[in-house]
C-alpha positions in Angstrom: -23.1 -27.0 29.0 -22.8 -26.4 33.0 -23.3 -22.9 34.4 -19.3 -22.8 35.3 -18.5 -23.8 31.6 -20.7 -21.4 29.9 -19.0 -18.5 32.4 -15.9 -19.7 31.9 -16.1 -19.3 28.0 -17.9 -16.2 28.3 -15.0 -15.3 30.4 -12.1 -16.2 27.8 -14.3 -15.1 24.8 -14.3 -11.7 26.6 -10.6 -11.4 27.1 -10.0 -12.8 23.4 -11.8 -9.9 22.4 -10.5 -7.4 24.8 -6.9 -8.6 23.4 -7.7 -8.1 19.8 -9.0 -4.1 21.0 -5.5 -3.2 22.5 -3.5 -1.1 20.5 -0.8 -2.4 19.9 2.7 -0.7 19.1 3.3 -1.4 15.2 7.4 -2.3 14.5 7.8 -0.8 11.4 11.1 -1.6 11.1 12.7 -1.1 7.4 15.2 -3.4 5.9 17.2 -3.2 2.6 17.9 -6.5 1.4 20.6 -5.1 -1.2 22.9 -3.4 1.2 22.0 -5.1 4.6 20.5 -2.7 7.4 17.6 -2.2 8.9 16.1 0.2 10.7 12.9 2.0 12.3 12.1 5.2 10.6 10.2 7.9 12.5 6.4 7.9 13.2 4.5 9.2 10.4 7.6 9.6 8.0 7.3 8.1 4.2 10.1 6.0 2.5 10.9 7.3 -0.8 13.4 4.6 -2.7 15.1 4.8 -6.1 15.5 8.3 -6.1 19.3 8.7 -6.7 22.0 6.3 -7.2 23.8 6.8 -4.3 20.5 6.8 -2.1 19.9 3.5 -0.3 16.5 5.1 1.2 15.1 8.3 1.8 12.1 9.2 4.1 10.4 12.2 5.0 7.6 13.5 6.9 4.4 13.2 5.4 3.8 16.3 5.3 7.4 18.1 4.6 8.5 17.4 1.3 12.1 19.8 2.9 12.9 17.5 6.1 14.7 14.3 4.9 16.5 11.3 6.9 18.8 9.6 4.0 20.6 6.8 4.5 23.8 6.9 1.4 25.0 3.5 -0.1 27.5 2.4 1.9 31.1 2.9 1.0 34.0 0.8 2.3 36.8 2.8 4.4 40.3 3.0 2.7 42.8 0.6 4.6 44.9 3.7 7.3 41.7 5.8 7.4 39.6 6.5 10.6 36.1 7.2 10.8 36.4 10.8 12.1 38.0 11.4 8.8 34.6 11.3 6.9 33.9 14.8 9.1 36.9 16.9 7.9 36.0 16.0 4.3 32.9 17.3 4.9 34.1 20.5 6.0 36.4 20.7 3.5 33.6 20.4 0.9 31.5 23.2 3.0 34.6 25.4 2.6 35.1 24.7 -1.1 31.7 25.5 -1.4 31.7 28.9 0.0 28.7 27.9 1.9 27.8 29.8 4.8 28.4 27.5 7.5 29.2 26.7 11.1 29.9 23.5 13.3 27.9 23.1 16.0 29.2 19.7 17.4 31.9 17.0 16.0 32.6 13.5 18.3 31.9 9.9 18.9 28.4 8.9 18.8 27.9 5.5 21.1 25.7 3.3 19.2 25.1 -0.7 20.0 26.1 -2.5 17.3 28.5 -0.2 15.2 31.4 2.8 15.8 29.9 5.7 14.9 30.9 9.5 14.4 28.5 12.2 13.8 29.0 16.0 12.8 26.3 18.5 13.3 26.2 21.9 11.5 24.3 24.5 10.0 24.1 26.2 6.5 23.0 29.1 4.9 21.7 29.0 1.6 19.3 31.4 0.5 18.5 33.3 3.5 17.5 29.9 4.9 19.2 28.6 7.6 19.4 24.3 7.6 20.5 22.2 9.8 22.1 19.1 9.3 23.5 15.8 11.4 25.6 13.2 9.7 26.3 10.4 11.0 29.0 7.7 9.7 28.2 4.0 10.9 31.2 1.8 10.7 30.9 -1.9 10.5 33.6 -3.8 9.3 35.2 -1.6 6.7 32.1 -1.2 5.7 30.9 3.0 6.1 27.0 3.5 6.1 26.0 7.5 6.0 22.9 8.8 7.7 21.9 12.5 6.8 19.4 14.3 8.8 18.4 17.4 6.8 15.7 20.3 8.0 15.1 23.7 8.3 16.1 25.3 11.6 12.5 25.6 12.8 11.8 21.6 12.2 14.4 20.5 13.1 14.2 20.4 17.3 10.9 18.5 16.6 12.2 15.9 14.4 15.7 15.0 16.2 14.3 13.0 19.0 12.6 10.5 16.0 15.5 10.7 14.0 17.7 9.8 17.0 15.7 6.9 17.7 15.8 5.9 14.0 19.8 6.3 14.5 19.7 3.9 17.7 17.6 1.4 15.7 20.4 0.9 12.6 21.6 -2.9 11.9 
């Protein structure tokens, strides 16, 4: 082998291995087969399947067994009923409950591939003050609910994930 050939090997052995070094960002996208969505849960967050009947998936932080991204089995919207209505049923069951609780916002959520509304507020139980963001993702008739659940204190460091997560639901 000529000088030029034995550099120019050396040259595209050294960037073969140099690629293989790069980290590279891992897509670990999660899809559910039996109801049809995907998406990208948080960094470092477990997925807990199986739990409950009406739990498609559940994931949590690895290390916070009382923070919880759950995504329900979808439902399918009664024919005359908008999505928005999936937020005063939720305050009607926080009133029924005689939950301390307040709203802290209620609207539209744009999303790429689906309507969406969302409904944040927070609830006392037990001296512990929880927030928690719902969102219903409409496609079709077809209503998939997302429940962000955590503890006032977690909560500000886990919404930019779980918004993310939101963004990445097909």
């Amino acid at each position: 082998m000529n000088r030029q050939g034995l550099i120019f090997s050396a040259i595209v052995l050294g960037i073969l291995l140099l690629g293989g070094c790069t980290e590279q960002s891992a897509h670990r996208s999660y899809t559910n087969n039996v109801y049809g969505f995907s998406l990208d849960p948080p960094t470092g967050w477990q997925r807990i399947e199986g739990e409950l009947p009406n739990v498609a998936v559940r994931f949590t932080p690895v290390n916070s067994s009382n923070v919880s991204l759950i995504v329900s089995v979808p439902f399918i919207l009664s024919e005359g009923l908008a999505l928005s209505t999936f937020a005063d049923q939720i305050e009607e069951n926080l009133s029924e409950s005689g939950a301390n609780y307040t709203i802290m916002s209620r609207d539209w959520r744009p999303t790429p591939d689906a309507q969406a509304y969302e409904i944040t507020y927070s609830v006392e139980q037990d001296g512990i003050t929880e927030y928690v963001t719902q969102v219903a993702l409409l496609r079709t008739r077809t209503v998939f609910l997302i429940t962000f659940t955590a503890p006032s204190d977690l909560y500000n460091q886990s919404i930019t994930g779980v918004d993310n997560s939101i963004e990445s639901f097909r």
